[in-house]
DSSP file (Angstrom, degrees, kcal/mol; ACC not computed):
  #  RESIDUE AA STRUCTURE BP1 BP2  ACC     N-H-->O    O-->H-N    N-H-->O    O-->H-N    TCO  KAPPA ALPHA  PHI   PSI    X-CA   Y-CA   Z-CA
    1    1 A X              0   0    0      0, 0.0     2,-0.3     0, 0.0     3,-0.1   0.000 360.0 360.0 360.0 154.9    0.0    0.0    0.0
    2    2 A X    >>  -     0   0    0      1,-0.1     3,-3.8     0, 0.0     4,-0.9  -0.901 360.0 -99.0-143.0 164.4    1.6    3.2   -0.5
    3    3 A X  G >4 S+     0   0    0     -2,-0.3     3,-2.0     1,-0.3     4,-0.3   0.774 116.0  62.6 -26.4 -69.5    1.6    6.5    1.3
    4    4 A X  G 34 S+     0   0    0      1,-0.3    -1,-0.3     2,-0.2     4,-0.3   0.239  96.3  51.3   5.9 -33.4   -0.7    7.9   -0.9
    5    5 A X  G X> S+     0   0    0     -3,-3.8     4,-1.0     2,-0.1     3,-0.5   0.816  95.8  76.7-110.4 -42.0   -3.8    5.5   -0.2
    6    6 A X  H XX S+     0   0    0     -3,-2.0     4,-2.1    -4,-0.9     3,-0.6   0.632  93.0  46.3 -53.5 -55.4   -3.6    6.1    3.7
    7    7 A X  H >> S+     0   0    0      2,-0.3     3,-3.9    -4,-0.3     4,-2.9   0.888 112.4  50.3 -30.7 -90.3   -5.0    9.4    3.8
    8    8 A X  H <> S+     0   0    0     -3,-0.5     4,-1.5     1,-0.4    -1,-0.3   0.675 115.7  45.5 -52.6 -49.1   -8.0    8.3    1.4
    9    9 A X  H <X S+     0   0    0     -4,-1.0     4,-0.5    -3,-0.6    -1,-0.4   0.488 108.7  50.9-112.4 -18.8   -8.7    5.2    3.8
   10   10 A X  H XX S+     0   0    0     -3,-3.9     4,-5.9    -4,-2.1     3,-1.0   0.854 109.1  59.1 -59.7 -39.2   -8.4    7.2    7.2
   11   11 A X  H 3X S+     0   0    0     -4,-2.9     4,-1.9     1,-0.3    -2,-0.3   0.957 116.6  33.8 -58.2 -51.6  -11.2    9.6    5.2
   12   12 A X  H 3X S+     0   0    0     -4,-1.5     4,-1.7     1,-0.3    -1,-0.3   0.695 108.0  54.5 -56.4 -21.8  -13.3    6.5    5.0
   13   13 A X  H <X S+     0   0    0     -3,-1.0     4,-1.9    -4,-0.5    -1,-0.3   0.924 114.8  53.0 -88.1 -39.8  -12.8    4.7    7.9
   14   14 A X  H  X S+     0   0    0     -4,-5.9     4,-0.7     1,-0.3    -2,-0.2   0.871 104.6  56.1 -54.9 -33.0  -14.0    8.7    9.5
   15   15 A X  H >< S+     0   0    0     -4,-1.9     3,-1.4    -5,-0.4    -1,-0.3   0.901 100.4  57.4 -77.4 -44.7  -16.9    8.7    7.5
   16   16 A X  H >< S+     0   0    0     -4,-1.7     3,-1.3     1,-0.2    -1,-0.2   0.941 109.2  48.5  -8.9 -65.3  -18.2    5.3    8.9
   17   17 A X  H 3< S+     0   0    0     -4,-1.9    -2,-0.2     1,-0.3    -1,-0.2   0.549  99.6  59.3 -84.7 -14.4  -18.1    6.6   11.9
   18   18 A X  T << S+     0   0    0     -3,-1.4    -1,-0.3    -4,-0.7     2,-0.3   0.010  83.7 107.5-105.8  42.8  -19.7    9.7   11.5
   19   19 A X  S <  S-     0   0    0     -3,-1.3     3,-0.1     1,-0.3     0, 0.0  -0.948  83.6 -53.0-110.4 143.3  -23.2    8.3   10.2
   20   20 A X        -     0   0    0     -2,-0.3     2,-0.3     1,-0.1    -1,-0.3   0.744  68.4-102.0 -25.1 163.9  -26.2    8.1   11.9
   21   21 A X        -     0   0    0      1,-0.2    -1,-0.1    -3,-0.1     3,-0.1  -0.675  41.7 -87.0 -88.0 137.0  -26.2    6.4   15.2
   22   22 A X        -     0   0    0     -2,-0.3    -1,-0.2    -3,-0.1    -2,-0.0   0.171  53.2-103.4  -7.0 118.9  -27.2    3.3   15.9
   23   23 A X        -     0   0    0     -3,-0.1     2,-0.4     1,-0.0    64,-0.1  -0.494  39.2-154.9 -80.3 177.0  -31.1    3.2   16.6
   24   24 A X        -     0   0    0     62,-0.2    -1,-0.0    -3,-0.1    -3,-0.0  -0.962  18.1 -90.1-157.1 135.6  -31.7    2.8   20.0
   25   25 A X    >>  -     0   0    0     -2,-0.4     4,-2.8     1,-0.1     3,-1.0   0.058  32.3-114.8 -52.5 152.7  -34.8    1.3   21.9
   26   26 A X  H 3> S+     0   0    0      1,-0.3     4,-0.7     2,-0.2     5,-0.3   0.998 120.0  47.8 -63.0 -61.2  -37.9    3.3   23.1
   27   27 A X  H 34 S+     0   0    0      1,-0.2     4,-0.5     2,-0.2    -1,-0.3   0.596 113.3  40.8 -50.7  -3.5  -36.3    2.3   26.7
   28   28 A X  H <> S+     0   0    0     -3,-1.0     4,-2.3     2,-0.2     3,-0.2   0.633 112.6  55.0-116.8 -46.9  -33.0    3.1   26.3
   29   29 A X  H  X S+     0   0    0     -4,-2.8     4,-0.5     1,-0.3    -2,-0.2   0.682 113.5  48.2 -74.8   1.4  -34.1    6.3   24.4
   30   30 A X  H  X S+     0   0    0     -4,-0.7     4,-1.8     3,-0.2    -1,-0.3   0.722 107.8  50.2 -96.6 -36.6  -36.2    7.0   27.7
   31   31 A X  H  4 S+     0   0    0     -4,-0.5     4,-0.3    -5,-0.3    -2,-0.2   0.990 115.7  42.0 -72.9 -56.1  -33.5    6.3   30.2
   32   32 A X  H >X S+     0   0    0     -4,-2.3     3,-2.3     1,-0.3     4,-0.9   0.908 116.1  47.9 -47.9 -71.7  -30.9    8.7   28.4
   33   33 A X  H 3X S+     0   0    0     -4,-0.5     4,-1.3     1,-0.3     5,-0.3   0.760 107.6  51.7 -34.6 -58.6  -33.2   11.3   27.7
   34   34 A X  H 3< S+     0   0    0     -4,-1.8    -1,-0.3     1,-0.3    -2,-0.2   0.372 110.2  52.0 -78.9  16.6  -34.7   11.5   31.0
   35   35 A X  H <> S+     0   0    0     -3,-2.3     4,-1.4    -4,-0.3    -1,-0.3   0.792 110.7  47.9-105.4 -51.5  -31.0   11.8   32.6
   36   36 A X  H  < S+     0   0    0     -4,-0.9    -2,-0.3    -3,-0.2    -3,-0.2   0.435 114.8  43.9 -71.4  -4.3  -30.3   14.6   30.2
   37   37 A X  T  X S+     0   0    0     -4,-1.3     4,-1.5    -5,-0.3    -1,-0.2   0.712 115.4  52.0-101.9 -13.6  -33.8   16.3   31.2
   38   38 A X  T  4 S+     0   0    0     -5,-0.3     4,-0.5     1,-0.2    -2,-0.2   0.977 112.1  44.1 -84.9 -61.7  -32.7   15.4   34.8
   39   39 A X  T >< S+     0   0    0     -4,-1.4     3,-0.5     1,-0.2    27,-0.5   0.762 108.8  54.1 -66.5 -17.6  -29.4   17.1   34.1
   40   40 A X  T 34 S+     0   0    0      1,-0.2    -1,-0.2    -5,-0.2    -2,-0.2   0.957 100.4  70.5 -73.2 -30.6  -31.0   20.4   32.3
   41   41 A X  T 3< S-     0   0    0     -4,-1.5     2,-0.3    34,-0.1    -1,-0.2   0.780 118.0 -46.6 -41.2 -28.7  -33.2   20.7   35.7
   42   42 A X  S <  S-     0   0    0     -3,-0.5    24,-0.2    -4,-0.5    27,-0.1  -0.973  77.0 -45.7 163.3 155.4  -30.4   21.7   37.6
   43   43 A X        -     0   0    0     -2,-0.3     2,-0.3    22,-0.1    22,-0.1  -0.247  49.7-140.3 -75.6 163.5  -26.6   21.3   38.7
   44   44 A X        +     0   0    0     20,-1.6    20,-0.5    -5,-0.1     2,-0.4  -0.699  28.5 163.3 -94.1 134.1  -25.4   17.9   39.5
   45   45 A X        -     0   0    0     -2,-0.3     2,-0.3    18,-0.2    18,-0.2  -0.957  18.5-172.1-158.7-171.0  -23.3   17.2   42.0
   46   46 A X  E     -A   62   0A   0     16,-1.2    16,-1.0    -2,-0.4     2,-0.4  -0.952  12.5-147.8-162.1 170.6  -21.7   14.3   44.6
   47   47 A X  E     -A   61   0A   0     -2,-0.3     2,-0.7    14,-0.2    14,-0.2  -0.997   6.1-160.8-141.9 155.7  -19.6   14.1   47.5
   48   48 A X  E     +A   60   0A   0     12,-3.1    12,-1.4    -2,-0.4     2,-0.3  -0.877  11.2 174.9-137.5 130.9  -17.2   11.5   48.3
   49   49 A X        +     0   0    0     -2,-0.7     2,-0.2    10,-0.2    10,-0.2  -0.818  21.2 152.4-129.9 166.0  -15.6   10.7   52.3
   50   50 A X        -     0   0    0     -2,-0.3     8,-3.2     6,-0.1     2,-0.3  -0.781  21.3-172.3-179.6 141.8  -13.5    7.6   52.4
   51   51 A X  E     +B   57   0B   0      6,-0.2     6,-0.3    -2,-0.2     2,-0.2  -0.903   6.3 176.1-150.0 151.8  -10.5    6.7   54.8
   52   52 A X  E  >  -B   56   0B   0      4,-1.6     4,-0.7    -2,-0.3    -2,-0.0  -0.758  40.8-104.1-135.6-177.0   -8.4    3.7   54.5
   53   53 A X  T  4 S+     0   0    0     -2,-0.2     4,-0.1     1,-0.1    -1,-0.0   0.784 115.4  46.5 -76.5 -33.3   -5.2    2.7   56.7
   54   54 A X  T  4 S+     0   0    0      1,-0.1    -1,-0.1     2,-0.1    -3,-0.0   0.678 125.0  27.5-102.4  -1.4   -2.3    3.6   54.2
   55   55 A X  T  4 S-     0   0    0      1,-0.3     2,-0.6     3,-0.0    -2,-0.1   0.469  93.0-140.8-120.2   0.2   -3.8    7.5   53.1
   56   56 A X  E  <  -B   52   0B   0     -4,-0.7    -4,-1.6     2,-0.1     2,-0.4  -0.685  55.4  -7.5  82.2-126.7   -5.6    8.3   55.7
   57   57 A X  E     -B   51   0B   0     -2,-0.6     2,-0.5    -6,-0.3    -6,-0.2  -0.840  69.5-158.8-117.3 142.0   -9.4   10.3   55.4
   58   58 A X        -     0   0    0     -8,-3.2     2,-0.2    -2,-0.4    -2,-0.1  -0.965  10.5-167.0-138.4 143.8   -9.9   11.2   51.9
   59   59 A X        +     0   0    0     -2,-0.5     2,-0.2   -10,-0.2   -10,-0.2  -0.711  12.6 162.4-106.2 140.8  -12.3   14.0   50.6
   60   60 A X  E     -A   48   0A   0    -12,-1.4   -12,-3.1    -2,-0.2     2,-0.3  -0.934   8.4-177.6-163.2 154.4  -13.6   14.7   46.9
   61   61 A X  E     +A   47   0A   0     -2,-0.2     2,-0.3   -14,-0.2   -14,-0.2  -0.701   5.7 177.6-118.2-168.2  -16.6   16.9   45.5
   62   62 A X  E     -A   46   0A   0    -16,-1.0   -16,-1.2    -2,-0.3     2,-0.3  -0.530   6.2-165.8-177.0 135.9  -17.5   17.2   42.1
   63   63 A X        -     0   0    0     -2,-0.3     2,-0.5   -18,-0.2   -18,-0.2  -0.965   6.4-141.1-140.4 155.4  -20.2   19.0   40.6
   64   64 A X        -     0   0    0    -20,-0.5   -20,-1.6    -2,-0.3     2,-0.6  -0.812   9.3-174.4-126.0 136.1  -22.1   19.2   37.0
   65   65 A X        -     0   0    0     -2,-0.5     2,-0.2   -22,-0.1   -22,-0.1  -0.953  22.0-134.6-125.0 134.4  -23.6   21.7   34.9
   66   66 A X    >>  -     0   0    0     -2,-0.6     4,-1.4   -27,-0.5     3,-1.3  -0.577  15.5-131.3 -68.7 111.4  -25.6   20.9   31.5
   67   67 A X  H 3> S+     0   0    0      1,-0.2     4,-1.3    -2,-0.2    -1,-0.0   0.816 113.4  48.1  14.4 -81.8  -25.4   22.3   28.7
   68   68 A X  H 34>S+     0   0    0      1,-0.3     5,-3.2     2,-0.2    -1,-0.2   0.693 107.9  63.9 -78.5 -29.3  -29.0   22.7   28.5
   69   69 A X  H X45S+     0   0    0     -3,-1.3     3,-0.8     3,-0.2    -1,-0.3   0.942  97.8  51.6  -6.5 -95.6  -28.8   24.1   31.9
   70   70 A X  H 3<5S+     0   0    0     -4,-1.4    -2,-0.2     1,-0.3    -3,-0.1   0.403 106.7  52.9 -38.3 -39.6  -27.0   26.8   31.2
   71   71 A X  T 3<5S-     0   0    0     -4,-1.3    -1,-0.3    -5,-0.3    -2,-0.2   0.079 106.2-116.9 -95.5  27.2  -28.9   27.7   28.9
   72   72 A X  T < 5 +     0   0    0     -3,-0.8    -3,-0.2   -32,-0.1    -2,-0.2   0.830  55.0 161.9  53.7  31.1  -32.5   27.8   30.6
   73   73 A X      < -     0   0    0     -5,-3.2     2,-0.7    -4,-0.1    -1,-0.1  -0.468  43.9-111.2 -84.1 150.6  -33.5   25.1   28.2
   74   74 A X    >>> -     0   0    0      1,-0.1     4,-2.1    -2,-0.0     3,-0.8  -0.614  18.6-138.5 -24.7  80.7  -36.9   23.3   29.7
   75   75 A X  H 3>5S+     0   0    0     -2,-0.7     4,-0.7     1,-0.3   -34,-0.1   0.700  99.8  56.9 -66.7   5.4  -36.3   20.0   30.7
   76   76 A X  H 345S+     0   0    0      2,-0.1    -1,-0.3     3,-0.1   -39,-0.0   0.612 114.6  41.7-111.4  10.4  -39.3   18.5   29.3
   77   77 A X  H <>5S+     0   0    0     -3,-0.8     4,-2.8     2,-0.1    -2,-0.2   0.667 104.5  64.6 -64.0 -18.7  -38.3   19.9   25.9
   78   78 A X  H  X5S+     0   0    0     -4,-2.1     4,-3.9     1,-0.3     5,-0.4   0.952 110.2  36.5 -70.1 -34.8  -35.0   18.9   26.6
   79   79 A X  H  <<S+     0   0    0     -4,-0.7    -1,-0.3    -5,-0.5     4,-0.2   0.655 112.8  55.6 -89.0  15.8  -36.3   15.1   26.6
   80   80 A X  H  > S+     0   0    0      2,-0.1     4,-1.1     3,-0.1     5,-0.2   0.621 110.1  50.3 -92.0 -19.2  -38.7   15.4   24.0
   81   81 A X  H  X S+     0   0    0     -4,-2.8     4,-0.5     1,-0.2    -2,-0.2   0.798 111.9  40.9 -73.2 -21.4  -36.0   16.6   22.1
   82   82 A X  H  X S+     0   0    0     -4,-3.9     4,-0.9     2,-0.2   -49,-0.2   0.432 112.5  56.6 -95.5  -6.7  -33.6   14.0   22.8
   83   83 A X  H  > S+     0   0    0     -5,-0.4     4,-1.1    -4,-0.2     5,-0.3   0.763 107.9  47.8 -88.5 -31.9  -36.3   11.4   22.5
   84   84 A X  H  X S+     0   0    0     -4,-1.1     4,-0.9     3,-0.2    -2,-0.2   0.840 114.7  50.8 -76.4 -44.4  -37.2   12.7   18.6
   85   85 A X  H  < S+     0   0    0     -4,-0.5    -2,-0.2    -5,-0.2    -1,-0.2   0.985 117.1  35.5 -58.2 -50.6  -33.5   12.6   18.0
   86   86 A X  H  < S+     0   0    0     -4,-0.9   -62,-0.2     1,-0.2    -2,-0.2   0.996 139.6  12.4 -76.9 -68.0  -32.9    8.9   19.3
   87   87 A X  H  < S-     0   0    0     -4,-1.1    -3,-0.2   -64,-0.1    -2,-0.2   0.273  92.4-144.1 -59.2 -12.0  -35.9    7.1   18.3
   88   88 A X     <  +     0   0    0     -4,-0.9    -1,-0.1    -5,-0.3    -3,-0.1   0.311  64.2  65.4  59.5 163.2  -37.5    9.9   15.7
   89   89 A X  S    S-     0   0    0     -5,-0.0     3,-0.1     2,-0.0     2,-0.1  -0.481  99.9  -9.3  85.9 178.3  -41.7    9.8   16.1
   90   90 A X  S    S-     0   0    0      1,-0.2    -3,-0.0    -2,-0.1   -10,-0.0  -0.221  75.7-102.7 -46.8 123.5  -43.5   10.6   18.7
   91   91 A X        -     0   0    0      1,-0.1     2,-0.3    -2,-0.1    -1,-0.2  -0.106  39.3-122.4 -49.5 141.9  -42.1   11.4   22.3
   92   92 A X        -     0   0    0     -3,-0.1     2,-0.1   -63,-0.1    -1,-0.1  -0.681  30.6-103.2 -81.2 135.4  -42.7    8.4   24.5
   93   93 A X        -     0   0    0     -2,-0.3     2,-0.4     0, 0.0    -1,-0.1  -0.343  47.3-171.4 -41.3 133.9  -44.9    9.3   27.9
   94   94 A X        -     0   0    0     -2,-0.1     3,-0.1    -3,-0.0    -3,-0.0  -0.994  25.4-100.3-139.4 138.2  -42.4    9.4   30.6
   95   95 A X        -     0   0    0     -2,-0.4     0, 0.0     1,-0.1     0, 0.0  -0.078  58.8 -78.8 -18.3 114.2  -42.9    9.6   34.5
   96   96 A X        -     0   0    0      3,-0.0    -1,-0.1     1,-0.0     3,-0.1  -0.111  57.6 -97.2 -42.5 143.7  -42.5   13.1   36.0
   97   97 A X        -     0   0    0      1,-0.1     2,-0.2    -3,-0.1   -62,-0.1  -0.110  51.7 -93.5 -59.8 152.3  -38.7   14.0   36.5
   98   98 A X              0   0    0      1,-0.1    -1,-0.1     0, 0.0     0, 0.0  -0.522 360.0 360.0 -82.6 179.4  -37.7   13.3   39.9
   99   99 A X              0   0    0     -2,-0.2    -1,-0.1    -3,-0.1    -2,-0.1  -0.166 360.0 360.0-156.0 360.0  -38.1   16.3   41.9
């Protein structure tokens, strides 16, 4: 194979990859979505305590802010948007976000 071809055959192998996604079950497309409507609601966050014998007490926070967040998006447009996007059609009924 010579230099030449590589080039042409990364551009393909990229172009695989960037066409449509997989479809993805009316559950599946319920769980994501409603994670991402979860996440637009509000920051995210965790805290983490631990101590073991050879570090002593260990501390961590972390917190997460959405897109869709950020931007004052709805969160039950955000999942009826992400639900038309994954599955296409009609948004699936979904349980009120928790709360």
């Amino acid at each position: 194979m010579t230099a030449r071809a590589l080039p042409g055959l990364a551009l393909c192998a990229l172009a695989a990859s960037c066409g449509p996604p997989p479809p993805v079950s009316p559950e599946r497309a319920a769980e994501i979505c409603a994670e991402r409507a979860r996440a637009a609601a509000g920051p995210t966050g965790a805290v983490r305590v631990g101590a073991n014998s050879r570090t002593g007490v260990e501390t961590g926070v972390s917190v997460g802010l959405s897109g869709d967040f950020l931007r004052g998006r709805d969160p039950e447009e955000v999942y009826r948007t992400c639900v038309m996007e994954l599955v296409g059609g009609t948004p699936a009924v979904r349980p009120e976000l928790d709360r």
